[in-house]
N, C-alpha and C positions, 0 to 999 in steps of 0.2 A: 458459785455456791459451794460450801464446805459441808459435805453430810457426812453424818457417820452415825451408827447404829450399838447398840446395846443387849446384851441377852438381860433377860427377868431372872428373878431368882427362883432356886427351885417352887417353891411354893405358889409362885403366881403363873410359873410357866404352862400350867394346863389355860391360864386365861388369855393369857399377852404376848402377841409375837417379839415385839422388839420395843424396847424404847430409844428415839432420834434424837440429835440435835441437828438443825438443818441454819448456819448460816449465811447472812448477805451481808461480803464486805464492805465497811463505811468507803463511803465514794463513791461506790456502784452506783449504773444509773439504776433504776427499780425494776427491779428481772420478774417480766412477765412468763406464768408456769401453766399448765396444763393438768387439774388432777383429775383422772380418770379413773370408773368404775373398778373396786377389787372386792366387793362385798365385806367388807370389813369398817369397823368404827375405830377413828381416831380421837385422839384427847390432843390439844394443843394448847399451850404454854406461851404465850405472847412476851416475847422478851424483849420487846423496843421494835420489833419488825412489824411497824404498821403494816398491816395488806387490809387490799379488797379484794373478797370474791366474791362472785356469780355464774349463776347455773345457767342451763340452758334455754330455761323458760324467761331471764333476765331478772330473778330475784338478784338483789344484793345485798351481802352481807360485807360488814366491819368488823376487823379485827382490833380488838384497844388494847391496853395492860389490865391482861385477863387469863381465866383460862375457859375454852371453848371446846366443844364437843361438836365433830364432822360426825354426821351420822351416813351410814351404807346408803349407796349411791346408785341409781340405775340410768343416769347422767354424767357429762361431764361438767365440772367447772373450772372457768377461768378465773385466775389469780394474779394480781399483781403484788411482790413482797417488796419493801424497801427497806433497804440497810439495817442489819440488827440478826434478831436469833429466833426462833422457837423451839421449845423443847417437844417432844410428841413421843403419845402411847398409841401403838398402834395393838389393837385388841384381836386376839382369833376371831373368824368366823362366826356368831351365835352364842359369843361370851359375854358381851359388852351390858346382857340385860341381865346379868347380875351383879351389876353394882349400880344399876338403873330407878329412877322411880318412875318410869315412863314407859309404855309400852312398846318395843323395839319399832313395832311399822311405822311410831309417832316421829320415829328421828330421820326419816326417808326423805333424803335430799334435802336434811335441813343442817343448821350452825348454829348451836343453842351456847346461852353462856352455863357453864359447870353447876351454878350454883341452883338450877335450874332442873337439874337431871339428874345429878352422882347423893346416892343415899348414904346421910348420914354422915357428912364429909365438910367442914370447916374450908372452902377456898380458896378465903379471904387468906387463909394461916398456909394454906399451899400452895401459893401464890407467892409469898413474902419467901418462904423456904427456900425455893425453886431459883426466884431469881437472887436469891442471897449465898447460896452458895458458890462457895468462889471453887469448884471442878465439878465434872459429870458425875462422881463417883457418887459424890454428896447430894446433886440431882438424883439420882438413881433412889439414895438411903432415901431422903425428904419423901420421894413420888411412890416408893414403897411404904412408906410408914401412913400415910393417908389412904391409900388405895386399902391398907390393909382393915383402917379402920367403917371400912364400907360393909354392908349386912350380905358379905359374897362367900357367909361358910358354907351353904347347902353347895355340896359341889356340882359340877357343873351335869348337863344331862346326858350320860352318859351313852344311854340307848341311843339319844339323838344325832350326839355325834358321831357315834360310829357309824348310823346311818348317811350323815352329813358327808363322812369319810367318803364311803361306796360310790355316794352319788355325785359325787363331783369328778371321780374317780373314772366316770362313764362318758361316753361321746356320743353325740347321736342327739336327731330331733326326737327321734322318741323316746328317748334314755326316761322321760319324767314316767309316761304309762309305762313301760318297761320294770320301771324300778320297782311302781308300785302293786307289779306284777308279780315282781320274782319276789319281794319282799313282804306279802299278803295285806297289803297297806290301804286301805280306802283313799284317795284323791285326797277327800276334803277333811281326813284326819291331818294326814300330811300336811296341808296348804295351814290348819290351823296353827303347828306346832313350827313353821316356818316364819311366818307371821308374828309369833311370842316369840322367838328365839334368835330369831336370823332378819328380820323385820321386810323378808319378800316374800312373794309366794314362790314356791319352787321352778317354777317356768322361770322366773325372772330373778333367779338365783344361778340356775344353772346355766341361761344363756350370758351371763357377768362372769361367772370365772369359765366359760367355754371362751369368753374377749379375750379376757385377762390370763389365761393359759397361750394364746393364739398370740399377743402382746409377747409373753416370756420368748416364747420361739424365734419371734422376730427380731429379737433385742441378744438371743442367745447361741440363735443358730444359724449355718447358712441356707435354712430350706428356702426354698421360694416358696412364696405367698400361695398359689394353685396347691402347692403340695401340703400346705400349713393348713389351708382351708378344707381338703379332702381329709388329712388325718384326725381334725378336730369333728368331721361330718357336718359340715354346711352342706347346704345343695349344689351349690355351683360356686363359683367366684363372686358372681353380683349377691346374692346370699351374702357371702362376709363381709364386699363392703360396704352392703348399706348399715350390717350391724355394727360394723368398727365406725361408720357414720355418725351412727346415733350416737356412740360411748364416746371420742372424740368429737365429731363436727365436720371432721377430715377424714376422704380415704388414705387407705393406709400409706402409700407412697408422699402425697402431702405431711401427712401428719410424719414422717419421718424427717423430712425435710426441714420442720419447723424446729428439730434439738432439742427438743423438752430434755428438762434433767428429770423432775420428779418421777416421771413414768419410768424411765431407765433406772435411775439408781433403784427404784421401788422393786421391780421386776430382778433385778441383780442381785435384792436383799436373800440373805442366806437364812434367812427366819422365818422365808414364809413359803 
């Protein structure tokens, strides 16, 4: 698989970490992927790379010549892509429900077709654009000029995210009452404004990129797993992997063994 990645332009860069192209060389057999929890919503672009995925529960979805909305995940799914390309927005944290008509929790561990979700936004015409342009540069203009015309001027909530910053920013099981400690925050003001914005509740926000932080480590550094597990504050070792269980399927030594690309290059992106 050939990936490579994209920065946003200034203007959109408070919403959108990177935009991808990820492709499957013609010939290839059909390269089965692994996508795992990052709390983040992606947009995907179907350029001839039929896949199927499915979650952990055995929902299945289809990818056709479309463009498709992964919404934040507190699961993993399996994917199988064959031969071909997609293009992908990969959205910050708690951005994605501004250019939404759908309430962020609605998208939780689901694969919606675009025309379905993005306000205000022609598909069918961003669609043709996308895969008609013959370089990324022109992907880039096309997937900027649609996104632009989406109802995403109220900027974004700024209070939120710099709370969003803090807390993720923290370790520990009780980092959630802690936070809302240090920060005079009611529980279930929080839970609501995590819900519309981020589409988890904060427990299940923060235990996703406590994964997907404990994920980077592994993929970036030489700590061993006891040591990666203690500085992230699990309880013990079985503590992390039954939670790396749940996000993958696999503990962690399995789940290394099997090569996933997507989790690797994902975790290596310099954008997020």
């Amino acid at each position: 698989m050939d990936y490579r990645e994209y920065k946003p332009s200034k203007e959109l860069a408070d919403y959108i970490e990177c935009y991808w192209l990820a492709q499957f060389p013609a010939g290839a057999a059909p390269k089965h992927e692994l996508i795992v929890p990052g709390g983040r919503v992606e947009v995907m672009i179907n350029m001839g790379a039929a896949a199927i995925l499915w979650n952990s529960a055995g929902k299945t979805f289809e990818l056709k010549s479309s463009i498709y909305v992964l919404g934040q995940r507190n699961t993993f799914f399996n994917a199988v892509f064959q031969p071909g390309a997609v293009w992908g927005i990969r959205f910050r944290p708690a951005c994605f429900h501004l250019f939404c008509d759908v309430p962020a929790s609605c998208l939780l561990n689901e694969l919606m077709e675009a025309a379905q979700v993005l306000k205000g936004i022609d598909t069918a015409k961003w669609y043709g654009e996308v895969i008609n342009s013959d370089s990324d540069s022109r992907k880039i203009a096309a997937t900027e000029f649609f996104l632009k015309k989406a109802n995403y001027s109220i900027a974004p909530h700024y209070a939120f995210n710099k709370m969003l910053s803090g807390f993720t920013n923290n370790y520990g099981e009780n980092s959630v009452i802690e936070f809302c400690n240090r920060n005079r925050v009611y529980y279930k003001k929080l839970e609501r404004q995590f819900l519309q914005f981020a589409g988890y509740t904060p427990k299940e926000f923060f235990n996703i990129r406590r994964f997907y932080n404990a994920l980077t480590l592994i993929y970036k550094t030489n700590k061993r797993l006891t040591d990666i597990c203690h500085y992230l504050g699990y309880y013990d070792q079985s503590h992390f992997i039954k939670d790396f269980k749940s996000y993958t399927s696999l503990p962690p030594s399995k789940f290394l063994k099997g090569n996933y690309e997507v989790p690797r290059l994902i975790t290596a992106s310099a954008s997020v």
